[in-house]
C-alpha positions as CSV (number, residue, x, y, z in Angstrom):
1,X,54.8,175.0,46.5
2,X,51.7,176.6,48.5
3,X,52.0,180.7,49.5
4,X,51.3,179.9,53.3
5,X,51.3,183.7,53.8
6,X,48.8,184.9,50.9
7,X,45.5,184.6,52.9
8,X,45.5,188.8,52.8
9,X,45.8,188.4,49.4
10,X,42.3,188.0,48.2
11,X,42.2,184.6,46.7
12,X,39.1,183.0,46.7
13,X,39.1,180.0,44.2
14,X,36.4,177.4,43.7
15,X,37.6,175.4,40.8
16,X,34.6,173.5,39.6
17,X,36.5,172.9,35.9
18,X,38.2,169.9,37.8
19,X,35.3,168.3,38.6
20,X,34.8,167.8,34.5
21,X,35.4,164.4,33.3
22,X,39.6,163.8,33.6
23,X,39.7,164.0,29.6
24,X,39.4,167.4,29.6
25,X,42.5,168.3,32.1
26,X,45.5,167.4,33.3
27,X,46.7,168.4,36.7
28,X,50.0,170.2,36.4
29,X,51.9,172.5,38.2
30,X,54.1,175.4,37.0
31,X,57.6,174.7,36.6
32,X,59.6,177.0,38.5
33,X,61.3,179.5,37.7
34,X,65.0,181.3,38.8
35,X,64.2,184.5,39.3
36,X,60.6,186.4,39.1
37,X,60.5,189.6,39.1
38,X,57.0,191.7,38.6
39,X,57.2,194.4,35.9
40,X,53.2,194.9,35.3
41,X,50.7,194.9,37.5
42,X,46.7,195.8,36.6
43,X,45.9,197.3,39.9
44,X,42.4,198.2,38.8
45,X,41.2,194.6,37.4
46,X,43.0,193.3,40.5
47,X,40.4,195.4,42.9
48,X,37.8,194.4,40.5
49,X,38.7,190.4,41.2
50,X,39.0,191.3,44.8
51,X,42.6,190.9,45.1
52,X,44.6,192.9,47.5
53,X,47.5,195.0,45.2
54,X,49.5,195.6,48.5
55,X,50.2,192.5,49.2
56,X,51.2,191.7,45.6
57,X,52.9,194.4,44.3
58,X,56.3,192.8,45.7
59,X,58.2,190.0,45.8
60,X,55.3,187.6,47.1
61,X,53.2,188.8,43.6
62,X,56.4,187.8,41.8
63,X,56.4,184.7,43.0
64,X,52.6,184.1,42.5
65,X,52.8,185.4,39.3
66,X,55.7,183.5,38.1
67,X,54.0,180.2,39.4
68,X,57.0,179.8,42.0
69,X,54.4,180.0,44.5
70,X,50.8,178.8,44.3
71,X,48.0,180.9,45.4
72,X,46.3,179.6,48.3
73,X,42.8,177.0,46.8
74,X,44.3,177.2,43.6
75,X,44.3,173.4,41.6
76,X,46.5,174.4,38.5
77,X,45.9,172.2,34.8
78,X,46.3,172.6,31.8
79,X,43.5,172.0,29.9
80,X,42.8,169.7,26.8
81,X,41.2,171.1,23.2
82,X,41.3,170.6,19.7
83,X,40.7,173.1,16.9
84,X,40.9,173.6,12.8
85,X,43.8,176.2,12.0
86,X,43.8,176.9,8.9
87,X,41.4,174.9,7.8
88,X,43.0,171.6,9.5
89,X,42.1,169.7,12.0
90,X,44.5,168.7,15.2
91,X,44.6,167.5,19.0
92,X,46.1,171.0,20.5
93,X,45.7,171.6,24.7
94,X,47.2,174.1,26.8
95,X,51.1,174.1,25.7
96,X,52.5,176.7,27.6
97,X,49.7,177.8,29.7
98,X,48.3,176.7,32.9
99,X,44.6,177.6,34.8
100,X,45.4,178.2,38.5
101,X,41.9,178.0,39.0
102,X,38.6,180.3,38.5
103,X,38.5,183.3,41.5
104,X,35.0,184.3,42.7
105,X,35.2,187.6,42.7
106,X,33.3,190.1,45.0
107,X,30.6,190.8,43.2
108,X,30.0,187.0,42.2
109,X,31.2,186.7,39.0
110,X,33.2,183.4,38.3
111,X,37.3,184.4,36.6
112,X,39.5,181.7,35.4
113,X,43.4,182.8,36.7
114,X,45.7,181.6,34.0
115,X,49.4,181.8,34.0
116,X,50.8,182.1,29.9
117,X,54.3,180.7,29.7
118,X,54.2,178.6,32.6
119,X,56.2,176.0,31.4
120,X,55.6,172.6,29.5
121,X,52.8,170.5,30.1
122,X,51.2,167.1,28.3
123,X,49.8,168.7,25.5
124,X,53.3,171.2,24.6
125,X,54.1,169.2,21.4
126,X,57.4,169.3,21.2
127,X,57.5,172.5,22.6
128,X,59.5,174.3,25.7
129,X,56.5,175.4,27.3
130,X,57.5,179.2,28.0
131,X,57.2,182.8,26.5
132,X,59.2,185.8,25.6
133,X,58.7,189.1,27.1
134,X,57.5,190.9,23.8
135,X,54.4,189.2,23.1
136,X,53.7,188.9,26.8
137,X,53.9,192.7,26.8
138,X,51.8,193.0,23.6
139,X,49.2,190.8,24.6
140,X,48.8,193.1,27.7
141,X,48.3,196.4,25.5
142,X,46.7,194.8,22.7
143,X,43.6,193.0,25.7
144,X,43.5,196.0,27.6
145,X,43.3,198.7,24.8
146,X,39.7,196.1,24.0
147,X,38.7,196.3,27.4
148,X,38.8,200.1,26.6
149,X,37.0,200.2,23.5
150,X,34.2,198.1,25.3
151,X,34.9,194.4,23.3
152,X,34.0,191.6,24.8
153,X,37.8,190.2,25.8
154,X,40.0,188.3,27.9
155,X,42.4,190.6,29.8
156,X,46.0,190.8,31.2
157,X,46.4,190.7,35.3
158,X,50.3,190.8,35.5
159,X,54.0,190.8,33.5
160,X,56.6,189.0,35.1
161,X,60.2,188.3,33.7
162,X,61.6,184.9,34.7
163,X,65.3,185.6,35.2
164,X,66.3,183.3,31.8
165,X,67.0,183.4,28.4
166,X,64.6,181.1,26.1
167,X,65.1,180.0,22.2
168,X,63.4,181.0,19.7
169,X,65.1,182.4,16.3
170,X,67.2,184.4,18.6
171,X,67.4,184.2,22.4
172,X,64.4,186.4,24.3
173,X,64.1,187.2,27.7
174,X,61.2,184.7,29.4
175,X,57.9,185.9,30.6
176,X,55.2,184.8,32.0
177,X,51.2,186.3,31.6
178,X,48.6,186.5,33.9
179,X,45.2,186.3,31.9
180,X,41.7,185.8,33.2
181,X,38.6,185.1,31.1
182,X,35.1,184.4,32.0
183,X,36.5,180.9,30.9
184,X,38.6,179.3,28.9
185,X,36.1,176.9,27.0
186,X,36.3,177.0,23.2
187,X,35.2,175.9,19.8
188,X,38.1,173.4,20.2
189,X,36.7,172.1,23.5
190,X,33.9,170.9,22.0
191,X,35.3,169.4,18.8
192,X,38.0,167.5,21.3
193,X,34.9,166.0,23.0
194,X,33.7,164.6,20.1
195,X,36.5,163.5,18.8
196,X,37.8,161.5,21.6
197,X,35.3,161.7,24.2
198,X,32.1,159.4,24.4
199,X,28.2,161.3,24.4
200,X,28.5,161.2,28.1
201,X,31.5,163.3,28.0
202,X,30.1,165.5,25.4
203,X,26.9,166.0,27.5
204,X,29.1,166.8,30.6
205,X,31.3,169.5,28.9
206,X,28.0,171.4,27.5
207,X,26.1,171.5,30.5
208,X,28.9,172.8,32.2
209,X,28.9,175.7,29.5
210,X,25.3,176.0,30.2
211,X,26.0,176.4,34.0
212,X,28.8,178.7,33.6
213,X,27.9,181.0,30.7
214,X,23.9,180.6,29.6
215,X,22.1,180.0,33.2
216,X,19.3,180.5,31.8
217,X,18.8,177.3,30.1
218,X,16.2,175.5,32.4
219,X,13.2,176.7,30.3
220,X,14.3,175.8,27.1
221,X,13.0,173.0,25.0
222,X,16.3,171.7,23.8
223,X,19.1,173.5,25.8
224,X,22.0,172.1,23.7
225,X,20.3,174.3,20.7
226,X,19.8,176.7,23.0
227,X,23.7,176.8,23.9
228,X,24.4,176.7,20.0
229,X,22.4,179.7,19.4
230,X,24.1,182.0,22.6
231,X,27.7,181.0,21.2
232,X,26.6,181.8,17.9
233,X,25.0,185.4,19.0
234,X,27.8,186.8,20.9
235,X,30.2,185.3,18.7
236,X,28.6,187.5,16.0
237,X,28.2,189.8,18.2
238,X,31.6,190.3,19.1
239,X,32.8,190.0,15.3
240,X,30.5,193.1,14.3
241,X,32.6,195.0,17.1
242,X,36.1,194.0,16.0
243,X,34.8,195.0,12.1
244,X,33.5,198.3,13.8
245,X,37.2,199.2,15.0
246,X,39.3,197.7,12.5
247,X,40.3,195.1,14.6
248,X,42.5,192.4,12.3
249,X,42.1,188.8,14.8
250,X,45.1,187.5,12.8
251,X,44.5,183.6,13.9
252,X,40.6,182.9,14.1
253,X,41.3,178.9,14.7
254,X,38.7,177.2,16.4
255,X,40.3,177.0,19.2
256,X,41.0,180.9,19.4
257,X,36.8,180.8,19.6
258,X,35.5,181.6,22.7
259,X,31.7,180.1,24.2
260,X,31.7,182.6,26.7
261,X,32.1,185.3,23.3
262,X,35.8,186.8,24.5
263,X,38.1,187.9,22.1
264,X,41.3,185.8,23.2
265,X,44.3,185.3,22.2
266,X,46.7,188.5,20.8
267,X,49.4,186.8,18.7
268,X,49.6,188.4,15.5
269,X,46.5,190.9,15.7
270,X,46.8,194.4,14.9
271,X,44.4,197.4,14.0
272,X,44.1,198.5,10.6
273,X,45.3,201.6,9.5
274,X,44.7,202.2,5.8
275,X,41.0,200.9,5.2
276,X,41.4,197.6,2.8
277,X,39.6,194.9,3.1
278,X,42.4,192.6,2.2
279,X,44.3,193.5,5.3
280,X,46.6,190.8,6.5
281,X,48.8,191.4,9.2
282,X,50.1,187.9,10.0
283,X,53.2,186.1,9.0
284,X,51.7,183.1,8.9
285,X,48.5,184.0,6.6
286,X,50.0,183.2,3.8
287,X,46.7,183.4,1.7
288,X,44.7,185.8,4.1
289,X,42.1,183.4,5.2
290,X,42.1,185.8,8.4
291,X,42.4,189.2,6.3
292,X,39.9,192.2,7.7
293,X,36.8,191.6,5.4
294,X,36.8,187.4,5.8
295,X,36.4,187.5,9.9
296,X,32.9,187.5,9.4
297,X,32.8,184.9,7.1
298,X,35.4,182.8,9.1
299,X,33.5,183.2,12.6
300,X,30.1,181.3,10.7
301,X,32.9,178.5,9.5
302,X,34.2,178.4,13.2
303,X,30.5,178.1,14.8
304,X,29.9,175.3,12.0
305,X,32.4,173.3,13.7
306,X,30.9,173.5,17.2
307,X,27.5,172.8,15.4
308,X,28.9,169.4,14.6
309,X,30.6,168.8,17.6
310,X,27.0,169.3,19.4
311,X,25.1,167.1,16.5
312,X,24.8,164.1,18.9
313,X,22.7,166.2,21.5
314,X,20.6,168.4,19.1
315,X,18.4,165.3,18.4
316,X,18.9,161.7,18.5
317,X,17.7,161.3,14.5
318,X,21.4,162.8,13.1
319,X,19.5,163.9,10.0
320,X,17.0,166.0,12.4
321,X,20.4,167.4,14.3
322,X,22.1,168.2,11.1
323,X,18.6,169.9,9.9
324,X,18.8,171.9,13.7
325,X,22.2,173.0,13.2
326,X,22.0,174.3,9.8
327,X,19.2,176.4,10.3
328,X,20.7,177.8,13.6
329,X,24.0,178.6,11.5
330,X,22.2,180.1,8.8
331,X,21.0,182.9,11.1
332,X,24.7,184.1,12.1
333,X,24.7,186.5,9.4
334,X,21.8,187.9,9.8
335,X,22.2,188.4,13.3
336,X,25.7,189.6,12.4
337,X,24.2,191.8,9.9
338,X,21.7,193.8,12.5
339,X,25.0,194.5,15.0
340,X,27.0,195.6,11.9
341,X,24.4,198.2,10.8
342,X,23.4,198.7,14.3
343,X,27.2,199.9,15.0
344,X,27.7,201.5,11.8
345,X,24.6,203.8,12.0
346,X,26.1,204.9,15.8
347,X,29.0,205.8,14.2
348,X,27.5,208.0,11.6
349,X,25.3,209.5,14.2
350,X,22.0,208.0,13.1
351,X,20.0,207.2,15.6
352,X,16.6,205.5,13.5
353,X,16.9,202.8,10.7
354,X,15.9,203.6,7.1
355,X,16.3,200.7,4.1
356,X,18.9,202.6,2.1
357,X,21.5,203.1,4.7
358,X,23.4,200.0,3.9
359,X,24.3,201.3,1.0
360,X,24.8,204.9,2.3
361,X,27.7,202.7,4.7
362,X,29.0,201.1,1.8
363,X,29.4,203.8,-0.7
364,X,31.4,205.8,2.4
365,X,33.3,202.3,2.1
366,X,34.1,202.1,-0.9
367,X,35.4,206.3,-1.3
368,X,37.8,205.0,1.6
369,X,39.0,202.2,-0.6
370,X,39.6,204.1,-3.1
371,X,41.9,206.8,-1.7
372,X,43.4,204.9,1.0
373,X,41.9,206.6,3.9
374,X,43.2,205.7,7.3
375,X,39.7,204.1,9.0
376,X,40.0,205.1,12.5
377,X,40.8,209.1,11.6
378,X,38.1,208.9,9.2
379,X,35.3,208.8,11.4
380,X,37.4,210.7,13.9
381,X,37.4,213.6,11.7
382,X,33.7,212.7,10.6
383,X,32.8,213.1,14.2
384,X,35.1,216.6,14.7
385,X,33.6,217.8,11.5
386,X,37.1,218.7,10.6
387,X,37.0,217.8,7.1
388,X,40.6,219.2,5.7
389,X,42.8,216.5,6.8
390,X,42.8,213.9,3.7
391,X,43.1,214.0,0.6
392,X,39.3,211.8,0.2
393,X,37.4,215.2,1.8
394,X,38.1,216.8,-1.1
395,X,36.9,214.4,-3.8
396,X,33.7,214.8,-5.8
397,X,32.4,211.5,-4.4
398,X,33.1,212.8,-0.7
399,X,31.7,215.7,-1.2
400,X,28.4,213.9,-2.8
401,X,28.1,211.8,0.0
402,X,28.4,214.1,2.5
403,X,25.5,215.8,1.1
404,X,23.3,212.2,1.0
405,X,25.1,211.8,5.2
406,X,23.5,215.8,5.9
407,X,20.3,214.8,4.4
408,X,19.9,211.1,6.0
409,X,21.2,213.5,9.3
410,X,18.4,215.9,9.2
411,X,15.3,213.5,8.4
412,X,16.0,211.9,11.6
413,X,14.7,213.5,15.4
414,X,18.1,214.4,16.6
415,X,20.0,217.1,17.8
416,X,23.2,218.3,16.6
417,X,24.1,217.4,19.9
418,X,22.3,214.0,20.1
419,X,24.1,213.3,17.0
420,X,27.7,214.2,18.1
421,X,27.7,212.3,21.3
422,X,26.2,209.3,19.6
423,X,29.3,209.3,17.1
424,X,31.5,210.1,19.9
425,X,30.8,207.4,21.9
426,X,30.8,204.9,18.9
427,X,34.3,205.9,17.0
428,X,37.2,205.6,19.2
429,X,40.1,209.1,18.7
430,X,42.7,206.8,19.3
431,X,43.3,203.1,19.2
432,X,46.3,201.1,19.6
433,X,48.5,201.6,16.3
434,X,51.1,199.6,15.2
435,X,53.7,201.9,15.5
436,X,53.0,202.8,19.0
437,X,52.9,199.7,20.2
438,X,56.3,198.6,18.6
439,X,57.7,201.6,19.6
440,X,56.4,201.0,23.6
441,X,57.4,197.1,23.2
442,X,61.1,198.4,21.9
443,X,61.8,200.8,24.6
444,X,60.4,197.8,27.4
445,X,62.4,195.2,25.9
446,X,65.9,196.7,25.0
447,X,66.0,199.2,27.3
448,X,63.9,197.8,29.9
449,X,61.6,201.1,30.2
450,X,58.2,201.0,30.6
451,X,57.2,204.7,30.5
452,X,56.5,204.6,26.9
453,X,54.4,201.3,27.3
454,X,52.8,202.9,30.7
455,X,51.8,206.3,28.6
456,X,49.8,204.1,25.8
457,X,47.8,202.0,28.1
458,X,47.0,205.5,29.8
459,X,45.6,206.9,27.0
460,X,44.1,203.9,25.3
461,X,42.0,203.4,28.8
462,X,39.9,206.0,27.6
463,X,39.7,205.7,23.8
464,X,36.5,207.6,23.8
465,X,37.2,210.8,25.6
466,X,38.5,213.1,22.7
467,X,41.2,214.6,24.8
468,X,43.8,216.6,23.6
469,X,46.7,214.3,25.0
470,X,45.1,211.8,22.2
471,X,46.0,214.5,19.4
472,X,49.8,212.6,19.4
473,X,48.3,209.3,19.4
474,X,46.0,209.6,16.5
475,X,48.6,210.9,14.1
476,X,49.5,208.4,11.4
477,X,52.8,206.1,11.5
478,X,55.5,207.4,8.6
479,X,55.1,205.9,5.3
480,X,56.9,203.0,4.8
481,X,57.6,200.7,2.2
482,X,57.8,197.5,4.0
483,X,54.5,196.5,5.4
484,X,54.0,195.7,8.9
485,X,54.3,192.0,10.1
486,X,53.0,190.5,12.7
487,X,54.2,187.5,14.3
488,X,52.4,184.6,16.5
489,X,55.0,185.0,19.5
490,X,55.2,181.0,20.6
């Protein structure tokens, strides 16, 4: 049913994804639920999206938030994709999730409003439709800790508990997300099209991308190549800046593969601890096609797939198109390269560009590899100059290197000073470990406290800022000998 009181509440949809040919959506309403009851609440995005917290932060957001109650001008789907997982190829859609609509916010800016765990829809497979109250949770810390680190990301709006019980390999307590993106258009969209749509179709869905995400198409020769080559710059973009942090994806299917370059979706991610580049935190990689050192790799085999899917609009002549797309995928590393060594030199506090400092990178790397130094508290402690903490400082390589680091340092024009902000603003003294988050997810879930949860976010809002409340948070989990698992949540 409509909110006939939520006119003070900010809303302010114009939902032009409706207007898309009817392949691409189906209209569908959340189911309801018994009883909604608002346990997080992003006060600051909401002022940012123009909603009014006042007015939400009761039972009325509870009831919005849960889908019990639609905002007023929403027009709630769930949308329609496909996508390779794993490798494979399927018809997928929006399961469990349904778009509200896309909120203008005051500044202009166009926000899908998506409720996660809304229920079933068309495309749930088999499916119930709903969520549990962990992931819902973690997907909240996990999207905001990004936002903090500056990545490119979707992010979480609201928590609420459902008032039931749902199945999974034990019963969970349901849960429903509030996420907004700058859209929810991905990879998959585009391979759906092709699949099952006719050109028409296709054409419609991309210049709708162009409209939404790349206005600034109407000079371009060909402005489907055009599109192909913004997706594939952000996208490697955004992959340089997960690398940079030690940020594990855990599931980069083509339909986890944003056009407007968002990280999205926080199933079984996690941030690296020990640097490895075999790193595989997922259950369900059984073979680490997702592992830390592949996501670069993976994100030009993702892009390849939206390549094809746009082969019928690169050029009539399909041997032309497939000549157009190559090339443009071909430059994804390179372009992935430049942000790699771009971020890397920031975080070594070099500020200029010399031909050897690849190698300089890797050889710091590689020492890392070899004594199982933890990543993040390595540059930390790089940046501090407080070199005493692990056992690596006081290796013969190390101490090599960090001659070759002191003399790339000082043939540069920068301060000691220049060079210590630069590093400090590009390594991160805290992000979100593994153990903290399980331990704030715990203490929220069984005990239903979220002062542990609530004390994270705080300090991973300001990743940057070297304060000595992040001294806790940076220490290392205990050593265990099970390694840490994460799980996909659905």
């Amino acid at each position: 049913m409509e909110n006939k009181n939520d006119l003070n509440q900010g809303w302010n949809f114009d939902n032009t994804y409706v207007k898309l040919p009817s392949i691409f959506f189906t209209k569908t309403k959340p189911k309801l639920v018994p009883s909604p009851n608002l346990i997080k609440f992003n006060d600051s995005l909401a002022l940012n999206l123009g909603l009014k917290a006042e007015f939400l932060l009761n039972k009325t957001g509870a009831e919005v938030f849960s889908g019990n109650a639609l905002p007023h001008g929403s027009d709630p789907i769930a949308q329609a994709y496909a996508g390779h997982q794993f490798g494979y190829f399927t018809m997928l859609g929006d399961g469990r999730a349904i778009l509200l609509g896309e909120q203008i916010t005051p500044t202009g800016n166009r926000i899908d409003i998506q409720l996660k765990g809304a229920g079933r829809t068309p495309y749930s497979r088999g499916g119930d439709g709903r969520a549990s109250l962990g992931p819902m949770l973690r997907e909240y810390i996990i999207s905001e800790a990004m936002y903090g680190l500056g990545i490119p990301t979707t992010r979480s709006l609201a928590v609420v508990t459902t008032g039931e019980w749902i199945t999974r390999e034990e019963p969970q307590i349901g849960a429903i997300l509030t996420r907004i993106a700058s859209s929810h258009l991905r990879v998959g969209t585009f391979e759906y099209a092709a699949k099952w749509g006719n050109i028409d179709e296709l054409k419609s869905l991309a210049d709708y991308a162009l409209k939404r995400h790349f206005p600034d198409f109407a000079d371009k020769s060909n402005k489907y190549l055009y599109l192909l080559q913004e997706v594939i710059k952000k996208q490697a973009q955004l992959i340089a800046k997960w690398q940079l942090v030690g940020f594990i994806h855990g599931v980069m299917n083509t339909d986890n593969i944003t056009i407007s370059g968002e990280t999205i979706d926080y199933g079984p991610c996690a941030f690296m601890d020990t640097y490895d580049p075999n790193t595989v935190f997922s259950s369900i990689d059984m073979h680490g096609r997702y592992a830390y050192g592949n996501q670069p790799q993976i994100g030009a085999w993702d892009l390849s797939k939206l390549a094809e899917a746009l082969l019928q609009l690169l050029d009539e002549d399909k041997d032309k198109a497939i000549d157009i797309a190559s090339e443009s995928i071909s430059n994804y590393g390179q372009i992935y390269r430049l942000n790699y060594l771009s971020g890397m030199r920031s975080k070594l506090g070099i500020h200029n560009e010399e031909a050897e400092d690849d190698v300089l990178i890797k050889n710091l790397l590689d020492i890392m590899h070899k004594y199982k130094a933890d990543y993040t508290n390595t540059f930390r402690a790089l940046t501090l100059q407080k070199l005493k903490d692990m056992k690596m400082f006081c290796s013969s390589e190390f101490i090599k290197w960090h001659e070759l680091w002191q003399e790339r340092l000082n043939r540069q024009n920068a301060s000691k000073e220049d060079i210590y902000n630069l590093m400090k603003k590009s390594n991160p003294s805290v992000i979100p470990r593994n153990h903290r988050v399980e331990e704030a997810l715990k203490s929220a879930v069984e005990h239903s406290d979220y002062s542990v949860m609530n004390r994270l976010l705080d300090v991973l809002s300001c990743p940057y800022d070297y304060t000595t409340n992040h001294e806790e948070y940076a220490k290392l989990p205990p050593k265990s000998d099970v390694p840490y698992r994460t799980f996909c949540g659905t």
